[in-house]
Structures are given as structure tokens and as C-alpha cells.
Rosetta silent file (secondary structure, phi, psi, omega in degrees, C-alpha in Angstrom):
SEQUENCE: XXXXXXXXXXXXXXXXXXXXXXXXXXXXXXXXXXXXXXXXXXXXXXXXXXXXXXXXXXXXXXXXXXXXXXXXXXXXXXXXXXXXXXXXXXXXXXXXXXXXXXXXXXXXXXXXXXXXXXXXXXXXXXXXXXXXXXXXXXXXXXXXXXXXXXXXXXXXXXXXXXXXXXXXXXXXXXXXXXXXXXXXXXXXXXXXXXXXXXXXXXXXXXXXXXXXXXXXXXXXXXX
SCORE:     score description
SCORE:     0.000 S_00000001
   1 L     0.000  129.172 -177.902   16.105    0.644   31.718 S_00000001
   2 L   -71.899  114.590  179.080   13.786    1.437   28.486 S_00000001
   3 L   -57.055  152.300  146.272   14.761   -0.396   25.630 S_00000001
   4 L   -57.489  107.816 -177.575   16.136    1.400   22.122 S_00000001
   5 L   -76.185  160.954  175.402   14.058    0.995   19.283 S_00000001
   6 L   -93.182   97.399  173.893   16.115    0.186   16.022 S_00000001
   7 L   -38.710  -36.141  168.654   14.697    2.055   13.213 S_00000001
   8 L   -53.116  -75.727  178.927   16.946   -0.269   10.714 S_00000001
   9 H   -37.017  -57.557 -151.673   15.037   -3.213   12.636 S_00000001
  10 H   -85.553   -3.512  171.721   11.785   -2.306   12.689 S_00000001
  11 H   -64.925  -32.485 -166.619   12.066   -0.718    8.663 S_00000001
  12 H   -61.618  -76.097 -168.997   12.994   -4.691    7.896 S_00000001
  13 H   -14.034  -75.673  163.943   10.087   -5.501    9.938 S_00000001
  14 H   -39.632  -29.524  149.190    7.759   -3.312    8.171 S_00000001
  15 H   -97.693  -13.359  151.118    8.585   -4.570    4.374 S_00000001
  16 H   -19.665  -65.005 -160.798    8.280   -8.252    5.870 S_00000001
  17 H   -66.095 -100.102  176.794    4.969   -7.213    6.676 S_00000001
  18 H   -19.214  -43.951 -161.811    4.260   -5.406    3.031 S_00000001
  19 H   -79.313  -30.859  167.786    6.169   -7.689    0.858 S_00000001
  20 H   -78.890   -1.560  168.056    3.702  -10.641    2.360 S_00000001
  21 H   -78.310  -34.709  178.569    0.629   -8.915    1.955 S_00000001
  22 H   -52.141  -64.371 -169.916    1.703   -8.016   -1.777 S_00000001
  23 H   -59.453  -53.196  160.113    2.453  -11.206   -2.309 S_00000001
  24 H   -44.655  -41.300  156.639   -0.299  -13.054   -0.738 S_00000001
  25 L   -44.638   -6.800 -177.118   -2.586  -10.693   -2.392 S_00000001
  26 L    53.550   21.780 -172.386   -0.950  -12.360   -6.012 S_00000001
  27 L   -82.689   40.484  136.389    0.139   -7.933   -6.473 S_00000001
  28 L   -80.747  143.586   96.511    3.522   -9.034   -7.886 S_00000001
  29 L   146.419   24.272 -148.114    5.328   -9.939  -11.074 S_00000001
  30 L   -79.247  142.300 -149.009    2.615   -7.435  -12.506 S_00000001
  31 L  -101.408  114.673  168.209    2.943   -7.282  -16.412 S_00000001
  32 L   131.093  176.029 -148.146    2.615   -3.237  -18.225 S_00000001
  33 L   -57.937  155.516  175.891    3.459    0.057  -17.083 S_00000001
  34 E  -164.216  138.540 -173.359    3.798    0.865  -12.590 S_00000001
  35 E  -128.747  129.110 -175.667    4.432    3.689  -10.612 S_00000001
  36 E  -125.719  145.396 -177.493    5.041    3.794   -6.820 S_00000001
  37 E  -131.598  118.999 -157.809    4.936    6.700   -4.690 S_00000001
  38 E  -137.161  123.408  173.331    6.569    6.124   -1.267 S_00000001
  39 L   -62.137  169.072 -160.165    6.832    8.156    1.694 S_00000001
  40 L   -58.079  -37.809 -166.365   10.409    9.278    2.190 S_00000001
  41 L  -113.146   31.283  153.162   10.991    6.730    5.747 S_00000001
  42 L  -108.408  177.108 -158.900    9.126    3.818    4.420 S_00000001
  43 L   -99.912  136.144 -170.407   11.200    0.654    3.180 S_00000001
  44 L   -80.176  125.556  164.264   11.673    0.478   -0.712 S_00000001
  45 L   -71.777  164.576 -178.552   10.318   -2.469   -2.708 S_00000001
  46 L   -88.225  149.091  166.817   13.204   -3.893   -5.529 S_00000001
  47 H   -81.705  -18.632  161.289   11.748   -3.222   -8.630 S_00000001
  48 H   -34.723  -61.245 -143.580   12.077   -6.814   -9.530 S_00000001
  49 H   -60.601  -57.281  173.498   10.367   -7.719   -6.661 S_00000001
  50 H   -88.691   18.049 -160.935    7.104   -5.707   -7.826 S_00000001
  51 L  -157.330   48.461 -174.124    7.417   -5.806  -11.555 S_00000001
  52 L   -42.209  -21.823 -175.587    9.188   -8.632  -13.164 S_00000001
  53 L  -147.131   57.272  179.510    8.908   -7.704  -16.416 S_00000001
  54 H   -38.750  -73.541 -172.496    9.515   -4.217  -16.532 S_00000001
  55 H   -44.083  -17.788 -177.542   11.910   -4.432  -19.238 S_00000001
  56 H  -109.532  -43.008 -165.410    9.805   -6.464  -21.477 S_00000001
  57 H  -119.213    0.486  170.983    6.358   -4.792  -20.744 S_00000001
  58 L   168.436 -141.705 -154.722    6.144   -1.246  -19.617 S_00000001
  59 L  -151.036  117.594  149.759    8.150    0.871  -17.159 S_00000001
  60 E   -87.474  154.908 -171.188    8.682    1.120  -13.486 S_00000001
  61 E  -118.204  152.188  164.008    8.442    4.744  -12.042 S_00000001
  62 L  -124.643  151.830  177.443    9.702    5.274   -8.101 S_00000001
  63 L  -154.207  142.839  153.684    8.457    8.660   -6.803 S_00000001
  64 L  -137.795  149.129 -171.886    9.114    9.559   -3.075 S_00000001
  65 L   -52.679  -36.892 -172.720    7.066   12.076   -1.152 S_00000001
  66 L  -168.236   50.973  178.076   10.399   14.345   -0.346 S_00000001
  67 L  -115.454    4.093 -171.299   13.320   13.199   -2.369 S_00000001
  68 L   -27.632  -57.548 -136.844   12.314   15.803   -5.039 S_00000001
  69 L   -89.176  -19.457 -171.047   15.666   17.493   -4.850 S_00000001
  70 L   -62.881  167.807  171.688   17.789   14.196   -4.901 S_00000001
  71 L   -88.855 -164.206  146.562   20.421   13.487   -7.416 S_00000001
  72 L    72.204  -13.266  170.258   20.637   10.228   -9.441 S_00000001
  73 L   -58.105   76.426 -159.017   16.766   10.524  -10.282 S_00000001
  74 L   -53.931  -39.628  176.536   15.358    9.850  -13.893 S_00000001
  75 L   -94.849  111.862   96.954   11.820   11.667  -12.606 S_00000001
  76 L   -22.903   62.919 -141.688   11.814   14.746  -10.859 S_00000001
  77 L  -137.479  153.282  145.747    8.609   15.750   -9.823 S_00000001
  78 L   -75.822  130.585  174.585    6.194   16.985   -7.060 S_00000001
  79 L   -75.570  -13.229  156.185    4.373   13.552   -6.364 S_00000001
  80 L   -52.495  -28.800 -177.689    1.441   15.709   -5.670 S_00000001
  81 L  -128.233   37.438  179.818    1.876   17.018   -9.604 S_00000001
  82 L   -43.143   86.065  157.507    2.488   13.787  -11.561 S_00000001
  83 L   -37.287   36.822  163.211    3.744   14.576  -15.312 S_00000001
  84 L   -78.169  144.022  169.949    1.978   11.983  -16.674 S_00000001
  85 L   -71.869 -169.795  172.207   -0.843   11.681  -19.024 S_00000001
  86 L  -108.070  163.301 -178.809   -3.957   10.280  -17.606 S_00000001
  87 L    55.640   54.865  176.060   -4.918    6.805  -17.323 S_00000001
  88 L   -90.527   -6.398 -158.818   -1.247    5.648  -18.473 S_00000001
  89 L  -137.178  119.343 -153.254   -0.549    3.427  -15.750 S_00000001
  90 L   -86.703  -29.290  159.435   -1.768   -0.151  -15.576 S_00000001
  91 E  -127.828  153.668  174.563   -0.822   -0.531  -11.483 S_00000001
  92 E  -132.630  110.464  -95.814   -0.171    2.161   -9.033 S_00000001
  93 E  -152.678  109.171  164.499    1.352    1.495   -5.780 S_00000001
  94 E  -112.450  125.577 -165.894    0.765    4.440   -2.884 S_00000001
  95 E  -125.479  123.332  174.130    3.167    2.902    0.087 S_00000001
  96 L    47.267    5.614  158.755    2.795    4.917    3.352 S_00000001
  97 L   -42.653  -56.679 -151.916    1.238    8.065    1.452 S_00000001
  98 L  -120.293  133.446  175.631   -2.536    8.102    2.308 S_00000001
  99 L   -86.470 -100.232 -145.435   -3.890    8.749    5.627 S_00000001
 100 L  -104.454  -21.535  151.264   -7.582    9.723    5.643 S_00000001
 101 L   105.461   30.415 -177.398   -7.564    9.773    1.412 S_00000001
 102 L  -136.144   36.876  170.474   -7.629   13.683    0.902 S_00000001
 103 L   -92.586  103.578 -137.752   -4.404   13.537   -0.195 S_00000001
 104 L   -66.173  -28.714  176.616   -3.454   15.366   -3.577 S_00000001
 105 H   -57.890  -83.697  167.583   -1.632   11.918   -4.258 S_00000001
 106 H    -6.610  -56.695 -161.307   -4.487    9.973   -4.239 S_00000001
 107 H   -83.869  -39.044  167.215   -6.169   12.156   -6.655 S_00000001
 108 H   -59.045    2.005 -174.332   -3.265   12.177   -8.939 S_00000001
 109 H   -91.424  -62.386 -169.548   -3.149    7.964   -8.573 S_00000001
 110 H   -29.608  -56.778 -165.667   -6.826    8.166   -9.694 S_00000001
 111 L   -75.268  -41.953 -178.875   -6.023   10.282  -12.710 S_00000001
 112 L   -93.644   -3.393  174.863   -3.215    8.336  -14.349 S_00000001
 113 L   -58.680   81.901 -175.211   -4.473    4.658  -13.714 S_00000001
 114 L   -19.032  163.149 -177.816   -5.775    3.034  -16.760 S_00000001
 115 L   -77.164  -32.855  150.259   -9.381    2.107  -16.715 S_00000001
 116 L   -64.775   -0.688 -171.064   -8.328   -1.244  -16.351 S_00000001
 117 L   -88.236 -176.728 -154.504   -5.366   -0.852  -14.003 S_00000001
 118 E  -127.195  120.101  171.548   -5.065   -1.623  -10.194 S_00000001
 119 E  -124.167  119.925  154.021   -4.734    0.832   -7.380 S_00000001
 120 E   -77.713  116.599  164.591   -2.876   -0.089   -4.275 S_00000001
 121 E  -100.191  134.023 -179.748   -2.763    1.530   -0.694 S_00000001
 122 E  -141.004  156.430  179.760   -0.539    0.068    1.443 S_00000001
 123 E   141.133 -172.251 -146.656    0.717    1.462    4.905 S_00000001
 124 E   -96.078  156.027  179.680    0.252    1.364    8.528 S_00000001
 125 E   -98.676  153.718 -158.979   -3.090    1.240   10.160 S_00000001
 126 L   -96.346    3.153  147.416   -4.021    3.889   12.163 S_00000001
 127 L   -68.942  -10.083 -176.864   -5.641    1.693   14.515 S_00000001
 128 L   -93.915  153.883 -178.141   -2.703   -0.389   15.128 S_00000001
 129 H   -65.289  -46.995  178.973    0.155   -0.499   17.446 S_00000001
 130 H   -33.941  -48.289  159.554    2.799   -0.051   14.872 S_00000001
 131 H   -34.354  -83.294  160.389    1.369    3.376   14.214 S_00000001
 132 H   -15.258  -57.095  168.890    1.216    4.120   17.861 S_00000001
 133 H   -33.049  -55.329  178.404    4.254    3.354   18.097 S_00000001
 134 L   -30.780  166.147  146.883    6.237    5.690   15.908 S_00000001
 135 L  -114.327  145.635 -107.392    8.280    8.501   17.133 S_00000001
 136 L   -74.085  -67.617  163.959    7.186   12.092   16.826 S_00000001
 137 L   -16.981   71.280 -142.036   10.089   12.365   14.088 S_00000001
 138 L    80.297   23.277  110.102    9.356   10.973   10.536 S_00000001
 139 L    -1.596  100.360 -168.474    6.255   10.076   11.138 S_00000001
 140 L  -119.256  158.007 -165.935    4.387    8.293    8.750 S_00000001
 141 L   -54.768  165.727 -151.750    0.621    8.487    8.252 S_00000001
 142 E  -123.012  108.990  150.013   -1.653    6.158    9.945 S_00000001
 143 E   -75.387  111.785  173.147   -4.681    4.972    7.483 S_00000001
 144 L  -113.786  110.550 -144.373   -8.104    4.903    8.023 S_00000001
 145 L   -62.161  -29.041  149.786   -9.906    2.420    5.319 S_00000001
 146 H   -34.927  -59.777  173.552  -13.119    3.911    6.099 S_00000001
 147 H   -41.280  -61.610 -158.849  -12.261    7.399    5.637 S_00000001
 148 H   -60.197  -29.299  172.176  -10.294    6.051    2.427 S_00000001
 149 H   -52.611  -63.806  174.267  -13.283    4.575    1.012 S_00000001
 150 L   -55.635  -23.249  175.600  -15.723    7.212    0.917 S_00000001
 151 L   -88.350   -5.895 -145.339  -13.158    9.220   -0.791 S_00000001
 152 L  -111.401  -27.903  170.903  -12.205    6.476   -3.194 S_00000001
 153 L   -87.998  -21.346 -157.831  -16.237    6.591   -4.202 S_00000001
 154 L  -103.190  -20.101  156.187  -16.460   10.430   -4.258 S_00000001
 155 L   -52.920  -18.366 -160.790  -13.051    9.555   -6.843 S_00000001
 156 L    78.415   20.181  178.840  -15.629    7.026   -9.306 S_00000001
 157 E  -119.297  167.660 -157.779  -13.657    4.235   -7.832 S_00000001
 158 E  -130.900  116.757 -170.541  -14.507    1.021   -6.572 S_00000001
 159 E  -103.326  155.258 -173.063  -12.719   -0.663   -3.284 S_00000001
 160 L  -113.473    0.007 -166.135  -13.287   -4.438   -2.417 S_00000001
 161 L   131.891 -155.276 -159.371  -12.013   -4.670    1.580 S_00000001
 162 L  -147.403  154.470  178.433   -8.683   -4.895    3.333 S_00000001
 163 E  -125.109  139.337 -176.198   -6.133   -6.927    3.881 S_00000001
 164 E  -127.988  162.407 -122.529   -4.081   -7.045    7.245 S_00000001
 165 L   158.526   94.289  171.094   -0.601   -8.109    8.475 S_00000001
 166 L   101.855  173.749  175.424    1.036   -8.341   12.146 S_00000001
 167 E  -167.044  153.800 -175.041   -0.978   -7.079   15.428 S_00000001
 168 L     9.506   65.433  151.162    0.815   -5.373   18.242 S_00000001
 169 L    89.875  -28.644  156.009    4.238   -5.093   17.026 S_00000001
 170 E   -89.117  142.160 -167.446    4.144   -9.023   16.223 S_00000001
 171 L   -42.432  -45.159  155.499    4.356  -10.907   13.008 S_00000001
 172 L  -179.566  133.210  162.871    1.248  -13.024   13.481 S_00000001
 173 L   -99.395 -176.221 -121.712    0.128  -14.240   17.088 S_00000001
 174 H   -78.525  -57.294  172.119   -0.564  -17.207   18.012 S_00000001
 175 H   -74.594   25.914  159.050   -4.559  -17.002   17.972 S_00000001
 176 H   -78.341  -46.150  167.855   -4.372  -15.575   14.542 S_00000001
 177 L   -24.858  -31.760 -179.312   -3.743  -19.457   13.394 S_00000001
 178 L  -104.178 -176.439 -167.138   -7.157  -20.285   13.912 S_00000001
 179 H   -79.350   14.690  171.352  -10.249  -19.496   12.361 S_00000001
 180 H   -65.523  -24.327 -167.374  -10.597  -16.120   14.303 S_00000001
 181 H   -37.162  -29.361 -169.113   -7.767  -14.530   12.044 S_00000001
 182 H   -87.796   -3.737 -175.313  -10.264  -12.316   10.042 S_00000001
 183 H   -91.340  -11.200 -170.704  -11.580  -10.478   13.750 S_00000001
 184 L  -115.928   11.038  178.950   -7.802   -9.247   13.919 S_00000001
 185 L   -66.941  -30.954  171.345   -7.636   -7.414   10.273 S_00000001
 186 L   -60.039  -15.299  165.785   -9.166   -4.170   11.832 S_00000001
 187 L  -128.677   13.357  169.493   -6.278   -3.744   14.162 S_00000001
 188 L   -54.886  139.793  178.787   -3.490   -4.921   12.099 S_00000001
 189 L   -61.345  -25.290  175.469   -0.345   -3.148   12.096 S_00000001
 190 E  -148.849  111.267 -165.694    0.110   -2.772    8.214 S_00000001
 191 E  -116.482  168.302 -159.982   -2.948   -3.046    6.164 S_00000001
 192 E  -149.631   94.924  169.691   -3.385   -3.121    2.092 S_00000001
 193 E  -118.393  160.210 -169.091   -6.196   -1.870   -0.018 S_00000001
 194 E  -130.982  158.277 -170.372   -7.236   -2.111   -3.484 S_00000001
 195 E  -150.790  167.860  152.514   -9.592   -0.324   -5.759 S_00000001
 196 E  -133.083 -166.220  166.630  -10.213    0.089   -9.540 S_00000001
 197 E   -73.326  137.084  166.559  -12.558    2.638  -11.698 S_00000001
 198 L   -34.383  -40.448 -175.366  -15.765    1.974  -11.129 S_00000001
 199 L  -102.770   34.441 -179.857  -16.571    1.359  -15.013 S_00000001
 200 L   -60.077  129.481  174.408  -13.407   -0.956  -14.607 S_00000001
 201 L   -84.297    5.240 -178.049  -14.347   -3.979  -16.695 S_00000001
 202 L  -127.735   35.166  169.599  -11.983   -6.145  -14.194 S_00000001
 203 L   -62.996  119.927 -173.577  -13.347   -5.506  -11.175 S_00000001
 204 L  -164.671  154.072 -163.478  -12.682   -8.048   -8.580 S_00000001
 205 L   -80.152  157.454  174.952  -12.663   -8.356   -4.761 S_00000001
 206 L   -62.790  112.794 -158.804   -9.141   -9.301   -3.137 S_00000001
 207 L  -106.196  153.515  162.893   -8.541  -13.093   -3.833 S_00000001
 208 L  -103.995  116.263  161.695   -5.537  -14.381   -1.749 S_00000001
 209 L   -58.289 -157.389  172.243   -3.046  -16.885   -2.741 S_00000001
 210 L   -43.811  122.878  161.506   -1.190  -19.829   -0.463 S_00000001
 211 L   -66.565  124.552  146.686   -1.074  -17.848    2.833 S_00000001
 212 L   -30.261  138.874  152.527    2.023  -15.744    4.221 S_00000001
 213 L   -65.332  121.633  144.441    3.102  -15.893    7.671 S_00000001
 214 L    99.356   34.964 -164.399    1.523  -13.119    9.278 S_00000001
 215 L  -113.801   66.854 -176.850   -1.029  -12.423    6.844 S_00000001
 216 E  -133.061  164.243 -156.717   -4.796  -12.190    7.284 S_00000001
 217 E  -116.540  170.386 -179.160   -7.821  -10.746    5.556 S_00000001
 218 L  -101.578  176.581  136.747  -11.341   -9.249    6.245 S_00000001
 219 L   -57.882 -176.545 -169.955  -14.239   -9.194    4.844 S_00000001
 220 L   -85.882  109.870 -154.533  -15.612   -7.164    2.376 S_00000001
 221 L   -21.386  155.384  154.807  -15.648   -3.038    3.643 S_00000001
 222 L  -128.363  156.495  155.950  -19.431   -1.914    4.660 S_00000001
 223 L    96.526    0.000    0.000  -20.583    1.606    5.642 S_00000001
């Protein structure tokens, strides 16, 4: 008999997997204005979690992909058609949004991100099982950091690598523990990239803090 997947289960699963990349990645506790744009079926960060000190230093924004219509909502918006001015926003957080990086979101990330701010992609890799996985239903895109690059250049911005998390539906196996771990970021199940403006004066490649279970990183993109 074919097991039932739990969607509730495998949503936890799936901000495990995010909230330790963030975190490993030192993306938390970030101080000045932040706006996240989330597809509709991925699992919601707290705003605490990514923005400690909202209240003292800027404003968090939540956007989702196809909640337009909801009540209870300060922001109302197509996320495709961000009121915002531009470059207003010191991090910007696209969570299960960008596939291949020809996404109107993306360009609208681009546009309001201070010249000094931080742009995050986070979401499932489209090489990975998790992806694979999905059913037909809610279905969210599968990223490919390659694609995302070239468009992320043809934007004036500048990406440093990838970061990866889980491998076929598990948390971190066994031979990720050794020094092989960076051979399994290209198939990881939930991967995390970061860019700035090109003429960013704080440009800097992804440094990682103490490592997270189930948490490993590549090298720096080529091609």
C-alpha cells in the first residue's frame, strides 16, 4: 500500500530546511527596512524570526503571490506591481517565487532594493527530489541558479554562489558529514541565493556561520 504524503509534514520540513540555511547564512536579525514575497503554499517565516528589529529600524512587508484578495492585509498589491519607490528596501526575501529568473518579481525585487541592500532567493531546487516530488496541485517552482544568474547580470546585479540544504527528501545524509558535503549542493532539495547591485559598495560572497544540521554550501557559481 503507497504511503500518504502529509502536506502539514513536509511544509514543517521545508522551513526546517529554509530557516537553517537563513540562519547559517548569518540572513537574520537583519537591521532597516524588508520585504518578503512568498508563494501562496510555501511555509511563512515569523517576522521576528527574519527581522528582529523591525520596530526599532524599518518595516517588515509580507506579500504573497495569490493572497491579493485576502482580508486582514495592511498591503494589497499585485506582487508583480510593487507600490514602492525604488531602491527603498535594505533586504528582500523572494521565498519559492523564482524559477528560471524571468519572473516580473524578480525585476520588481531588483528595482526597490537599496544599492546597498541584500537580495535573497530561496526555494526548491529544480534538480532535487523535493521538487520532483510535489504533486501536480500547488506546485511550486523549481529553481535553476544558472538560469537565475544570467538574468541577475542582464538585471546589473551581482550573485556570489549557492547555498544547499537536505538531498533526497532527507535532512542531511550521512556522507554529507564529511568533507564531500560541497559535491551535494547541486542536488539539494532547498537551495538559497544571494546577490546585490553590481555598484553595491558591500559586495560579499556567502560567508557561513557555526553550521546547521543539514546545511551545506558550494562554491562560487561559474558559467
Amino acid at each position: 500500500m503507497a504511503s500518504i504524503r502529509n502536506p502539514d509534514s513536509d511544509r514543517a520540513v521545508l522551513k526546517q530546511l529554509s530557516e537553517g540555511l537563513l540562519q547559517s547564512a548569518g540572513r537574520t536579525g537583519v537591521r532597516g527596512s524588508l520585504l518578503e514575497i512568498h508563494h501562496p503554499d510555501a511555509p511563512c517565516f515569523e517576522p521576528v524570526f527574519l527581522h528582529t528589529s523591525s520596530e526599532l529600524f524599518g518595516q517588515f512587508v509580507r506579500l504573497s503571490q495569490g493572497d491579493q484578495n485576502r482580508l486582514n492585509r495592511k498591503v494589497r498589491c499585485e506582487s508583480a506591481q510593487l507600490p514602492f519607490q525604488d531602491r527603498v528596501f535594505q533586504v528582500v526575501v523572494l521565498h519559492h517565487v523564482v524559477g528560471d529568473g524571468f519572473e516580473p518579481e524578480l525585476e520588481e525585487a531588483v528595482r526597490v532594493l537599496a544599492r546597498d541592500g541584500l537580495l535573497i532567493l530561496l526555494g526548491l531546487n529544480r534538480m532535487g527530489w523535493r521538487f520532483r516530488a510535489q504533486k501536480r496541485k500547488g506546485r511550486m517552482p523549481g529553481m535553476a541558479p544558472l538560469r537565475i544568474k544570467g538574468r541577475l547580470e542582464e538585471l546589473q546585479m551581482s550573485m556570489h554562489g549557492f547555498a544547499g540544504a537536505g538531498l533526497c527528501g532527507l535532512s542531511r545524509p550521512v556522507w554529507m558529514n564529511s568533507g564531500l558535503a560541497s559535491l551535494g549542493a547541486p542536488l539539494a532539495d532547498v537551495v538559497l541565493l544571494e546577490a546585490r547591485h553590481r555598484n553595491s559598495p558591500e559586495v560579499s560572497s556567502i560567508q557561513f556561520r557555526n553550521s546547521h544540521t543539514g546545511v551545506v554550501q558550494s562554491a562560487a557559481m561559474r558559467g
